[in-house]
DOLO-953242 format. One record per residue (C-alpha): residue in three letters; x, y, z. Coordinates in nm, 4 decimals. Each point is the difference from the previous one (the first is absolute). Layout:
BEGIN
+------+----------+----------+----------+
! type !        X !        Y !        Z !
+------+----------+----------+----------+
!  ALA !        X !        Y !        Z !
...
+------+----------+----------+----------+
***
This chain:
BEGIN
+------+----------+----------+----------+
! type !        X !        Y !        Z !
+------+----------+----------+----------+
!  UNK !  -4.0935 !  -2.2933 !  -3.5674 !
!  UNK !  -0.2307 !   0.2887 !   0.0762 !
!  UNK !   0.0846 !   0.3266 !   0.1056 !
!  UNK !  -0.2290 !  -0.1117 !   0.3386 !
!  UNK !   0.1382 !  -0.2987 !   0.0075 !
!  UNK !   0.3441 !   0.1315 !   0.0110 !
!  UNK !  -0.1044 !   0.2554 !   0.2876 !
!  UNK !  -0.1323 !  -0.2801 !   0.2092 !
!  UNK !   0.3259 !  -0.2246 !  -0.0426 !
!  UNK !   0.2217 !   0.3232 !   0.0665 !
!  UNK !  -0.1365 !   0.0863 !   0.3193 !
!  UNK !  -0.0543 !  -0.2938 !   0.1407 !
!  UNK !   0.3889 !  -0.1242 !  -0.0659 !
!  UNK !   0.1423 !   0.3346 !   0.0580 !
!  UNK !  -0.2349 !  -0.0397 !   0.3657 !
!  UNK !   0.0196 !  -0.3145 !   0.0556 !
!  UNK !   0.3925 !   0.0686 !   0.0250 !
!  UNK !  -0.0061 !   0.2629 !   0.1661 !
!  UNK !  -0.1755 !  -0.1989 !   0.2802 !
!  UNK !   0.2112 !  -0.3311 !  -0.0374 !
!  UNK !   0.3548 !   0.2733 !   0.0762 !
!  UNK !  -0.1445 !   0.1883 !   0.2659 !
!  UNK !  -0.2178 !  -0.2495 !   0.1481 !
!  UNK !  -0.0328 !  -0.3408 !  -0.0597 !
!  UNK !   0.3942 !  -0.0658 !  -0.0625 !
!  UNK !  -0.0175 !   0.0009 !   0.3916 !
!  UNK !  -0.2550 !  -0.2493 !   0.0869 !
!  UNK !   0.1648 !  -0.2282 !  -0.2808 !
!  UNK !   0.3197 !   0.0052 !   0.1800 !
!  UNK !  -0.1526 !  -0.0599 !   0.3301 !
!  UNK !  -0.1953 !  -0.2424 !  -0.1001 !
!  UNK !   0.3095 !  -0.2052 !  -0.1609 !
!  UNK !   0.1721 !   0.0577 !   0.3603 !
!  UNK !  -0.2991 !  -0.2137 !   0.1102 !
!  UNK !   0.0456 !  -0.2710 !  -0.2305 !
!  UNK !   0.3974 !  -0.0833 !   0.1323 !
!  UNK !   0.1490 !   0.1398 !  -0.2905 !
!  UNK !   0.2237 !   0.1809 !   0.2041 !
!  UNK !   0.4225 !  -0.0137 !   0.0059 !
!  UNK !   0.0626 !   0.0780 !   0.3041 !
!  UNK !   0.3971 !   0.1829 !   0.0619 !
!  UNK !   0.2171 !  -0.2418 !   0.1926 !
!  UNK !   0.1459 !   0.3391 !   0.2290 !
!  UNK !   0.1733 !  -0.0154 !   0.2539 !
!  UNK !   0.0942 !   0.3036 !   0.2691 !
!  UNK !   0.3921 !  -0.0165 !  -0.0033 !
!  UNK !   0.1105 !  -0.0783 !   0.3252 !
!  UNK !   0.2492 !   0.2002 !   0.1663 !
!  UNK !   0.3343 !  -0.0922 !  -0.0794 !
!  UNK !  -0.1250 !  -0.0886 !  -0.3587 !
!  UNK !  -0.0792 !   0.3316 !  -0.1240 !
!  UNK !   0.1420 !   0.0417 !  -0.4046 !
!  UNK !   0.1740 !   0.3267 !  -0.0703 !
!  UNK !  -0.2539 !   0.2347 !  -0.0859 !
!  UNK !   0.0058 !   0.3472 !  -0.1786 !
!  UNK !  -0.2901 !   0.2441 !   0.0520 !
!  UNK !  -0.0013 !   0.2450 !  -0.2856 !
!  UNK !  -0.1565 !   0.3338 !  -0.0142 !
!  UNK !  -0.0195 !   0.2122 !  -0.2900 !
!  UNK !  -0.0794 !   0.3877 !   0.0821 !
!  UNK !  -0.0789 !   0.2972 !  -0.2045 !
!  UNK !  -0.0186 !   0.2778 !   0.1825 !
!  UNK !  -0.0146 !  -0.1676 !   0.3451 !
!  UNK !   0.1418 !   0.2172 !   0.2445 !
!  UNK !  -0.3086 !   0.0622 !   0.2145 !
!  UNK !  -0.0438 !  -0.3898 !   0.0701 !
!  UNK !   0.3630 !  -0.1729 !  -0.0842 !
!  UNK !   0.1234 !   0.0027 !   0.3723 !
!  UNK !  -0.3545 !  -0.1148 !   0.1282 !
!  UNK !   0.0572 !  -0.2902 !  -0.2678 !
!  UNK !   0.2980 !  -0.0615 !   0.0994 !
!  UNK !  -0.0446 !  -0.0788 !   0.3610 !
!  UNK !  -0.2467 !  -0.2096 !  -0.0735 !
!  UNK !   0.1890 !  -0.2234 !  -0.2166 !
!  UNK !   0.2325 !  -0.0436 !   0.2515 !
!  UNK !  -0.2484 !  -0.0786 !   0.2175 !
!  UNK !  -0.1077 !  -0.2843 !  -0.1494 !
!  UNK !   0.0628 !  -0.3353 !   0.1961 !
!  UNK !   0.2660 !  -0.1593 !  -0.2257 !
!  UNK !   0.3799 !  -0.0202 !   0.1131 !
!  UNK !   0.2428 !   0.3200 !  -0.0590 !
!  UNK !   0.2407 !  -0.2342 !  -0.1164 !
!  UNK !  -0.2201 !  -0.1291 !  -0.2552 !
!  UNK !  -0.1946 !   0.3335 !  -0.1251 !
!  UNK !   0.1368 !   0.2519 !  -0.1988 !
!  UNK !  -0.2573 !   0.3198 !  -0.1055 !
!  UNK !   0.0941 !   0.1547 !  -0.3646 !
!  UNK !  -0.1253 !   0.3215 !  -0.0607 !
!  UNK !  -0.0346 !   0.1181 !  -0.3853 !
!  UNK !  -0.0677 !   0.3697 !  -0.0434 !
!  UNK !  -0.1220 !   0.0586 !  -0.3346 !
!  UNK !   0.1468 !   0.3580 !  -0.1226 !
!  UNK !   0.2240 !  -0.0081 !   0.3133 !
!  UNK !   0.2827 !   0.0477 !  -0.1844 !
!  UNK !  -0.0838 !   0.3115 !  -0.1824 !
!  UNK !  -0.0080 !   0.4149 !   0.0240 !
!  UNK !  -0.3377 !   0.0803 !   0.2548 !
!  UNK !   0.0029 !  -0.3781 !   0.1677 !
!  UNK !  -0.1881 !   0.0293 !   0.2981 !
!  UNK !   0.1362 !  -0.1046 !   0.3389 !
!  UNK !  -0.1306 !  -0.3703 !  -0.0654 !
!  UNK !   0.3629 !  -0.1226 !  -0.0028 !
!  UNK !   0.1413 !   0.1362 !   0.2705 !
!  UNK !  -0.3053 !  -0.0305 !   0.2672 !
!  UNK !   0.0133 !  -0.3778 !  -0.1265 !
!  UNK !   0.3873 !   0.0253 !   0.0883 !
!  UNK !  -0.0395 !   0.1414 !   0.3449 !
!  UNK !  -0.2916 !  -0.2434 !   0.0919 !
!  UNK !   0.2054 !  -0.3145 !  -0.0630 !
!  UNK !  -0.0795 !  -0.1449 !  -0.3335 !
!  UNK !   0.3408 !  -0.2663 !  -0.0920 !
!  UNK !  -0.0462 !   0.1081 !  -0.3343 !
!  UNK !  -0.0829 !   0.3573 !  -0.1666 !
!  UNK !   0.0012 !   0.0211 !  -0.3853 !
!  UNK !  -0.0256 !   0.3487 !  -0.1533 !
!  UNK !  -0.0862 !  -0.0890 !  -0.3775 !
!  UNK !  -0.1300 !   0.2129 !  -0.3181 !
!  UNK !  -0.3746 !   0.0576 !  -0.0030 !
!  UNK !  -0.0531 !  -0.3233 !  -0.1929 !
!  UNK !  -0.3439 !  -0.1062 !   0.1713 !
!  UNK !  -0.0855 !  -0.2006 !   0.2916 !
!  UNK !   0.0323 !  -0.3756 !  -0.2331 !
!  UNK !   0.3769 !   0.1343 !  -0.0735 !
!  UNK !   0.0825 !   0.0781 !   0.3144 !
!  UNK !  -0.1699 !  -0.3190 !   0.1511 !
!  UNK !   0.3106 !  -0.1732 !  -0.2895 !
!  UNK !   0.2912 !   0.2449 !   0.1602 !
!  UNK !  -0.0938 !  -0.1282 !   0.3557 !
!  UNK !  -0.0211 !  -0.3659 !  -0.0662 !
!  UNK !   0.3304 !   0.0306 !  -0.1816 !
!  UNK !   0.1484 !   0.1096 !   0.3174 !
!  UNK !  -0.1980 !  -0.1659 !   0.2251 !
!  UNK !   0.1610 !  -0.3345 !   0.1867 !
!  UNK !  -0.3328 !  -0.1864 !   0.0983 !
!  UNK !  -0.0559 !  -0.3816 !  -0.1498 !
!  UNK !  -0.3870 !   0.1406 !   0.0753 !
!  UNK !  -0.1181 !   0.3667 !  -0.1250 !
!  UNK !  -0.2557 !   0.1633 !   0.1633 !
!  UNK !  -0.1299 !   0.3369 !  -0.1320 !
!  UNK !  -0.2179 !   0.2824 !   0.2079 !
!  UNK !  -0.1648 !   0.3198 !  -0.1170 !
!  UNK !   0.1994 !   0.3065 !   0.1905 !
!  UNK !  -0.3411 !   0.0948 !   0.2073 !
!  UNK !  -0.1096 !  -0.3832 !   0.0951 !
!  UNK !   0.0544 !  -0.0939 !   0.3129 !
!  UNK !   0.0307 !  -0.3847 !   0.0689 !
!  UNK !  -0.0949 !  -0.1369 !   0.3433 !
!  UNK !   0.2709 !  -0.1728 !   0.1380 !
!  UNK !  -0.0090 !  -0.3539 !  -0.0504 !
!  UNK !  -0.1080 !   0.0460 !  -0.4273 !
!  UNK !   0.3607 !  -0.0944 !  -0.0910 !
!  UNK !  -0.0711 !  -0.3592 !   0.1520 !
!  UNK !  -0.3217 !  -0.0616 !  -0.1046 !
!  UNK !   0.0996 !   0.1259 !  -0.3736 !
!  UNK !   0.3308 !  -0.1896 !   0.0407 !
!  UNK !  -0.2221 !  -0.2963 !   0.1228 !
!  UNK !  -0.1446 !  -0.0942 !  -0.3596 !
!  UNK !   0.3414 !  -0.0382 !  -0.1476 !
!  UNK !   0.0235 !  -0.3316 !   0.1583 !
!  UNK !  -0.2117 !  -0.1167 !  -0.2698 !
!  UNK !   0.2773 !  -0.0502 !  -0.3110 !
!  UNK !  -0.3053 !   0.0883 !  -0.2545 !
!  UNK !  -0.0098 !   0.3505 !   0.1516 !
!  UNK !   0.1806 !   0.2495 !  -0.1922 !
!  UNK !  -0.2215 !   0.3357 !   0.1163 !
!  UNK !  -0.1618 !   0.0929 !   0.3124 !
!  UNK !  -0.1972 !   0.2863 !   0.0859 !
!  UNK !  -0.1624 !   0.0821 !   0.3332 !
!  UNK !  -0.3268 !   0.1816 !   0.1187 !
!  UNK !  -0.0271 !   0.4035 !   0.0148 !
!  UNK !  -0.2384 !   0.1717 !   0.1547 !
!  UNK !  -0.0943 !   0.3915 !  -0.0190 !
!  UNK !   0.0050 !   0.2255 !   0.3037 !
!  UNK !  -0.1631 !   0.3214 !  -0.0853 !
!  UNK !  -0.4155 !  -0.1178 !  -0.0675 !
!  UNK !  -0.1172 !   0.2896 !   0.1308 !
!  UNK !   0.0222 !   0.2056 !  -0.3775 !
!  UNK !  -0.2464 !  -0.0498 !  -0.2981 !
!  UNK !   0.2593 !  -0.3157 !  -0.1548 !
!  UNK !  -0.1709 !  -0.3356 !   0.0124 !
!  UNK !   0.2575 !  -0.1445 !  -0.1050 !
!  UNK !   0.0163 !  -0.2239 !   0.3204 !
!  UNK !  -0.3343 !  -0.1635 !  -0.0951 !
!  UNK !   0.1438 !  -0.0792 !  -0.3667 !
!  UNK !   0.3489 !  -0.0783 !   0.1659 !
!  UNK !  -0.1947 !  -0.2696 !   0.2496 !
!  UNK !  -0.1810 !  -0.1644 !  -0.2947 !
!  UNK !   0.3018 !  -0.0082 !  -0.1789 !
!  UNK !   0.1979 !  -0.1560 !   0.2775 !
!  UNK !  -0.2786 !  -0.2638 !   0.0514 !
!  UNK !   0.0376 !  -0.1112 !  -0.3509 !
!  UNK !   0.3994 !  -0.0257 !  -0.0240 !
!  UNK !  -0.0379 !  -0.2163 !   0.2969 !
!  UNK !  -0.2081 !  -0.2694 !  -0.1448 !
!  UNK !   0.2522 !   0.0570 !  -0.3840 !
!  UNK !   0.2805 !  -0.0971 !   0.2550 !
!  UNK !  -0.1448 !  -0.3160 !   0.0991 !
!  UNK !  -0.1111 !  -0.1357 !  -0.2889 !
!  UNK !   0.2834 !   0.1054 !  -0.2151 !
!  UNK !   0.1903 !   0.3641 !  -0.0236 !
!  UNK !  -0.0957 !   0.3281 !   0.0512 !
!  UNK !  -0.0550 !   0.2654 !  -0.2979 !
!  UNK !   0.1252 !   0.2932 !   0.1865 !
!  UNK !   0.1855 !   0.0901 !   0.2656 !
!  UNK !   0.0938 !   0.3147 !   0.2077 !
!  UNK !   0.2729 !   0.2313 !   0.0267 !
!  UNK !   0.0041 !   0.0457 !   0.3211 !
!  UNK !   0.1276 !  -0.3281 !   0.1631 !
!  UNK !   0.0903 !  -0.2811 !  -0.1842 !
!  UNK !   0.3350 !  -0.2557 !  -0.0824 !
!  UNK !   0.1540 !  -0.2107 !  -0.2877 !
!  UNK !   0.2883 !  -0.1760 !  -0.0084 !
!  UNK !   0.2988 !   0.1664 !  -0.0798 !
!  UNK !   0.0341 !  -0.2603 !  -0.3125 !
!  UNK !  -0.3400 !   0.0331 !  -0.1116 !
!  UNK !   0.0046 !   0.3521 !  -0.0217 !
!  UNK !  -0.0692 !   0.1591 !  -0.3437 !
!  UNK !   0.1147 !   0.2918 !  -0.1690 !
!  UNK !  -0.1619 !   0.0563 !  -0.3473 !
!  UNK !   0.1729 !   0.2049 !  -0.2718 !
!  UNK !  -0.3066 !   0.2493 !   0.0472 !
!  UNK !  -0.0775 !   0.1256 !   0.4047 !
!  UNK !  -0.3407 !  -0.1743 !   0.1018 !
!  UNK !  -0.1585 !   0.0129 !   0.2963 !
!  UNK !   0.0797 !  -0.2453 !   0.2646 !
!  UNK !  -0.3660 !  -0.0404 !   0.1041 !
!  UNK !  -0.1523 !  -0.0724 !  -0.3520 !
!  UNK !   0.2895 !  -0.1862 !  -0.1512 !
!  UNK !   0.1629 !  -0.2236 !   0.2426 !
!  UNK !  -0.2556 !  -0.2559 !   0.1035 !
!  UNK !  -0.1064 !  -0.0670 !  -0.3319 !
!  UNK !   0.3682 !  -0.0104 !  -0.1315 !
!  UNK !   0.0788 !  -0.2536 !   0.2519 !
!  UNK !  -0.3040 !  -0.2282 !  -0.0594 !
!  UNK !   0.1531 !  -0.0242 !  -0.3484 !
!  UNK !   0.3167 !  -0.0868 !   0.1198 !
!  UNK !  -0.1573 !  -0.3096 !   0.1706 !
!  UNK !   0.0144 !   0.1587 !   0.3357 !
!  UNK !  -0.2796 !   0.1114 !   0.2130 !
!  UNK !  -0.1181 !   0.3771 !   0.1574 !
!  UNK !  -0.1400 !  -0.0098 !   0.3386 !
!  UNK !  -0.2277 !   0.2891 !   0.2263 !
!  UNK !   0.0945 !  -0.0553 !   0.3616 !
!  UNK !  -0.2533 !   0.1689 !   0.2084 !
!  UNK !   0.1660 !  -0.0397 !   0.3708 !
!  UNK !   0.3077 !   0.2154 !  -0.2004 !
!  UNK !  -0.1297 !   0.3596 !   0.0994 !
!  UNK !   0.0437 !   0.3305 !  -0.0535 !
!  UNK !  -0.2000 !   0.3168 !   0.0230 !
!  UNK !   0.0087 !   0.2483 !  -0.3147 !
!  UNK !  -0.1629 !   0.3698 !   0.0048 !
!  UNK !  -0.2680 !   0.0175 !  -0.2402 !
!  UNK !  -0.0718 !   0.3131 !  -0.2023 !
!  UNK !  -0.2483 !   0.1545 !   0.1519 !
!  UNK !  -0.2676 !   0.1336 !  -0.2866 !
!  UNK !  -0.1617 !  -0.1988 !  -0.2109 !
!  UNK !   0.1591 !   0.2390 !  -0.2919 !
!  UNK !   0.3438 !  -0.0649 !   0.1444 !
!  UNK !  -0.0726 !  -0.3809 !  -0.0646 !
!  UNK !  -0.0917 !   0.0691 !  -0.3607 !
!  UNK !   0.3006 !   0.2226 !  -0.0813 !
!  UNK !   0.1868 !  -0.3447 !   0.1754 !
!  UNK !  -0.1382 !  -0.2714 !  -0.1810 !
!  UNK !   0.0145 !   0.2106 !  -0.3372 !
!  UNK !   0.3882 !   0.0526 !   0.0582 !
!  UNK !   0.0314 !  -0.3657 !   0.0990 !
!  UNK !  -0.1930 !  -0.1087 !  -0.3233 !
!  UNK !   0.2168 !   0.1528 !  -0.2338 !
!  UNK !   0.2921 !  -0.2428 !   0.1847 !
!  UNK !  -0.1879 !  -0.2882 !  -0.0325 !
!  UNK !  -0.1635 !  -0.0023 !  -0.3744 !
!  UNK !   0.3316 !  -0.0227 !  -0.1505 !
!  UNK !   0.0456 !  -0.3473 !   0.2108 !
!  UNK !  -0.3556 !  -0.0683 !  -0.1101 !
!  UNK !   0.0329 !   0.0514 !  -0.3807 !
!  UNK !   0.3896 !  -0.0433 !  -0.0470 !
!  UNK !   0.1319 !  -0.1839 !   0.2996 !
!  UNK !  -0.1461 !  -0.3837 !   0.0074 !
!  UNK !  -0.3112 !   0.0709 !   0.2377 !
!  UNK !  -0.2655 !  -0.0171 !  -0.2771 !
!  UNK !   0.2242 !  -0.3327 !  -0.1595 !
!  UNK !  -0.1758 !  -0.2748 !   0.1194 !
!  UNK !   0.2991 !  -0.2366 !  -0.1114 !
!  UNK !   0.1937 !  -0.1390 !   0.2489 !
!  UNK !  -0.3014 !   0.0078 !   0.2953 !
!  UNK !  -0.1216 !  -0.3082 !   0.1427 !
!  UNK !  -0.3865 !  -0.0039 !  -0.0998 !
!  UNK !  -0.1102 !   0.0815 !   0.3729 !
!  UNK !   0.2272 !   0.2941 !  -0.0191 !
!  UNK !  -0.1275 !   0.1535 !  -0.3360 !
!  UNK !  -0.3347 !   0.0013 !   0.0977 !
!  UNK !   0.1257 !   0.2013 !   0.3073 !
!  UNK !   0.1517 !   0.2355 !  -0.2170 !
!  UNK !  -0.2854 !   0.0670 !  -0.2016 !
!  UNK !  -0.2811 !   0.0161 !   0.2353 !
!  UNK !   0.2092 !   0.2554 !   0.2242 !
!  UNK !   0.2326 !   0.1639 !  -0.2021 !
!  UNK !  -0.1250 !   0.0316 !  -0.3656 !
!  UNK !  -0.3347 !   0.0066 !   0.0552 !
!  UNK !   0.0190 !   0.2510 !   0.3131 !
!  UNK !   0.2110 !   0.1789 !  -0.2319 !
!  UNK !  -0.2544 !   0.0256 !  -0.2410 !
!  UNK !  -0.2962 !   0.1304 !   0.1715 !
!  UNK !  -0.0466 !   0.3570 !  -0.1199 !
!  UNK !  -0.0231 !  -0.1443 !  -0.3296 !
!  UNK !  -0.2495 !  -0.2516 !   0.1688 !
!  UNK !  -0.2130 !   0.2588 !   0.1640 !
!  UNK !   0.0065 !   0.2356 !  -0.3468 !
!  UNK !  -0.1540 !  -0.2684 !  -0.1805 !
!  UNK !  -0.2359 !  -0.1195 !   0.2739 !
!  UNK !  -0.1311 !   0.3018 !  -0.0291 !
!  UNK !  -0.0552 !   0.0864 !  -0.3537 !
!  UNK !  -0.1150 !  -0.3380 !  -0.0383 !
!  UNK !  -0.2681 !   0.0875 !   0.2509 !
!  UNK !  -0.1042 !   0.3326 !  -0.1157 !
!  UNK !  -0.0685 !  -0.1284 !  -0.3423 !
!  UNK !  -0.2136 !  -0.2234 !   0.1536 !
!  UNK !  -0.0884 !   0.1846 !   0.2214 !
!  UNK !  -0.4248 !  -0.0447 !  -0.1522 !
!  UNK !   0.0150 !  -0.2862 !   0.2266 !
!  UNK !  -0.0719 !  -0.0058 !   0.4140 !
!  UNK !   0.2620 !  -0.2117 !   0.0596 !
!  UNK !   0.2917 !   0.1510 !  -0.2039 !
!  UNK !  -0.1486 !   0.3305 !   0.0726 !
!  UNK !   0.0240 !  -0.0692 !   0.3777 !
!  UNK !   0.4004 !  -0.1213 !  -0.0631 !
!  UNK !   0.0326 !   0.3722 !  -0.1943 !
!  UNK !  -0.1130 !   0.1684 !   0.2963 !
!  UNK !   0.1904 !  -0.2012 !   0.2945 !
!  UNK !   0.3016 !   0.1260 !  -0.2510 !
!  UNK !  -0.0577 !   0.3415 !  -0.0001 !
!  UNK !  -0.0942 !   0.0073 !   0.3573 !
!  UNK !   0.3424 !  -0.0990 !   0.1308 !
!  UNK !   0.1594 !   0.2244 !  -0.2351 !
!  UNK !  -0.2358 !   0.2726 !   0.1800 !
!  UNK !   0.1146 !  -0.1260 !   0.3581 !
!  UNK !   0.3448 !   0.0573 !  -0.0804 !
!  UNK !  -0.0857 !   0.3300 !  -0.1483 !
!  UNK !  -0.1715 !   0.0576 !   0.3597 !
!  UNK !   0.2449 !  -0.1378 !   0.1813 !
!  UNK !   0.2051 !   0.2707 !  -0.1015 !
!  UNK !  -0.1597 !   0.2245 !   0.1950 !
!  UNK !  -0.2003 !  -0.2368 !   0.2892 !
!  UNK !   0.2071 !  -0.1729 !   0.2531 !
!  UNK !  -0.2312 !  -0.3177 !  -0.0062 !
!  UNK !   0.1425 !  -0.3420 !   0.0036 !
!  UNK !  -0.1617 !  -0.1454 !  -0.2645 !
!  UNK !   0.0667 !   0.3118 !  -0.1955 !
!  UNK !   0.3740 !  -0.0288 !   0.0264 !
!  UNK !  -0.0038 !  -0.3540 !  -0.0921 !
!  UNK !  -0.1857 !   0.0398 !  -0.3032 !
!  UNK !   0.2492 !   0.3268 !  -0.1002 !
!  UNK !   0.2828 !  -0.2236 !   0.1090 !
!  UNK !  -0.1230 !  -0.2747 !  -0.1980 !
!  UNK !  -0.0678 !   0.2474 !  -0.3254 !
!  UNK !   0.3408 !   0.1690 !   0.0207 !
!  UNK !   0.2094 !  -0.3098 !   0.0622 !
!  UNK !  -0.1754 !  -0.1870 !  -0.2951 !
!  UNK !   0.0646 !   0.3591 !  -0.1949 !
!  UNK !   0.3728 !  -0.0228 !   0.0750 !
!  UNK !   0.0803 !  -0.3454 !  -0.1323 !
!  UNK !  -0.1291 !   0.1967 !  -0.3896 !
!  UNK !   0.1920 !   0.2967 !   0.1448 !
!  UNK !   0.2732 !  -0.1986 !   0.0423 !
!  UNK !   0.0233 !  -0.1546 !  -0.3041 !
!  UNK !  -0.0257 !   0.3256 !  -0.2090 !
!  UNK !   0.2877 !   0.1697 !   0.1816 !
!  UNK !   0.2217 !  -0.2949 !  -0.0743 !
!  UNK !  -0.0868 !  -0.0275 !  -0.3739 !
!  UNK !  -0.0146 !   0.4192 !  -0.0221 !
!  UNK !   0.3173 !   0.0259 !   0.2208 !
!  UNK !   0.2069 !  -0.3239 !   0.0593 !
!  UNK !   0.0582 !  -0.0880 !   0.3542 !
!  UNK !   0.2040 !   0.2006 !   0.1838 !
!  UNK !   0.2613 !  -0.1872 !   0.2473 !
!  UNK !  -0.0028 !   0.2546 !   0.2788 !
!  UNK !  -0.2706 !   0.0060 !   0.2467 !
!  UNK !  -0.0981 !   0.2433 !   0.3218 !
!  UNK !  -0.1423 !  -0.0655 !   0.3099 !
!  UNK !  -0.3809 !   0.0085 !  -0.0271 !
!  UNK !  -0.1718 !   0.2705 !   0.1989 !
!  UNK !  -0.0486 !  -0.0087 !   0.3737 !
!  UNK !   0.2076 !  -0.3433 !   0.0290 !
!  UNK !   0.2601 !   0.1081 !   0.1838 !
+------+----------+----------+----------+
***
């Protein structure tokens, strides 16, 4: 093959994936929906009377500004006393320079408070099941706030015995800083909804979702919940379902560099899952599901090393109109995020959003290979 002839194949499979992830992936899945591919989730709202014992658990680093808000809301949630119990785990509580997380978790009326060693949030997640008395688990970030009938509706898709994992809908409060995350976070929603229906999804959320208590999973090495359950589960046999009418409401970071310094954190937790923990092993997937996995997962995954050879592919050909044209488009939405540093323009900060989030998957991936993965976390800036 000839040096030209390699160019031309490189850029147009490094674009035409690019497109097929961010794109067309979509339209495939909607247009599947169409055809009555569907499964749809036998739920069923339990009726009162019926309710299972449930266990909300919270894990909380560093939560004393927002644990007593949580807490009242969890026992505000329409689901008998009787039946509810709300486990606290403080990560680090239990050590020299804890915080007041414990005790303002304590004197707001959590059933159970766990002061553990700083182990990280997946550890802690372990400690509170362990103690926890629910037959269902349900699990909540410290600063989301459920409305209060998301216990039913999550509870509701456990009526279905394929179910093993449930996760609900979250939406972000604070739009009004440079974050577009709640245009990705929209898209993204759109698209778990149709995975549900037509088989599992390939991510969840960490700020409201269930399992049942004996499908829950504890790996030798902490992964995150979000990234490692559903797919887990669909290998088991079982199934992982979005339910949207299960709703909470999440603060979003507010800068568009907060969201980067986010999603590079939260990349270093999920690569190791990726490479090491069964999500790139296509064994054990029903076919429907692998494609899933690759067109949303891998290949998403994969995109700055998509876009790099997009465009090196098109500046060596760049002699051409057309694959000059595709260098150009390139380099101007790498200039709009430059300018959208600086220029409070919409389509500005969704190019810079777009750039930096992409940036942060490689980012990612080189802390975690430089540095390991480190099994503490913090609370992201201006959540809470």
């Amino acid at each position: 093959m000839q040096y030209g002839e390699a160019m031309r194949l490189l850029f147009w499979l490094s674009a035409g994936l690019l497109t097929y992830t961010q794109a067309a992936y979509a339209l495939v899945l909607a247009l599947l929906a169409r055809t009555g591919a569907a499964r749809p989730v036998r739920a069923r709202v339990p009726e009162p009377g019926t309710e299972p014992d449930v266990s909300v658990i919270v894990a909380a680093y560093r939560e004393e500004a927002v644990i007593a808000a949580k807490v009242a809301n969890a026992l505000a949630l329409d689901w008998p006393r009787e039946r509810f119990e709300l486990v606290v785990a403080v990560d680090g509580g239990g050590e020299p320079g804890a915080d007041g997380t414990a005790a303002r978790a304590r004197a707001a009326g959590a059933d159970v408070v766990l002061e553990l060693p700083r182990g990280g949030k997946m550890r802690s997640q372990d400690a509170a099941v362990r103690a926890a008395r629910g037959s269902l688990l349900a699990f909540s970030d410290a600063n989301a706030m459920w409305e209060p009938g998301a216990l039913r509706e999550l509870a509701a898709a456990f009526a279905d015995p394929e179910v093993a994992y449930a996760c609900g809908q979250v939406t972000f409060v604070n739009d009004a800083g440079t974050n577009q995350e709640g245009l990705y976070w929209r898209y993204e929603m759109a698209i778990r909804a149709r995975e549900s229906a037509l088989a599992s999804i390939t991510g969840g959320n960490g700020a409201i979702y269930a399992v049942r208590r004996e499908d829950y999973l504890e790996p030798d090495v902490p992964m995150g919940h979000d990234l490692f359950m559903p797919f887990s589960q669909v290998k088991r046999g079982r199934r992982a379902v979005y339910v949207p009418a299960a709703r909470a409401t999440e603060k979003m970071v507010p800068t568009v560099e907060g969201e980067w310094a986010r999603k590079r954190r939260m990349m270093t937790q999920a690569w190791p899952i990726v490479l090491r923990g069964g999500l790139a092993d296509l064994r054990g997937y029903p076919a429907r599901y692998a494609w899933m996995v690759v067109s949303h997962r891998l290949l998403r995954y994969a995109s700055p090393v998509l876009h790099v050879l997009a465009l090196v592919a098109s500046l060596a050909l760049s002699r051409r109109r057309l694959y000059r044209a595709a260098a150009l488009a390139q380099l101007a939405l790498a200039g709009a995020a430059l300018a959208g540093g600086r220029v409070r323009s919409r389509p500005l900060l969704v190019a810079r959003y777009y750039v930096l989030t992409t940036a942060s998957l490689a980012a990612g991936l080189h802390d975690h290979l430089r540095h390991g993965t480190p099994q503490g976390w913090e609370p992201a800036e201006g959540t809470r």
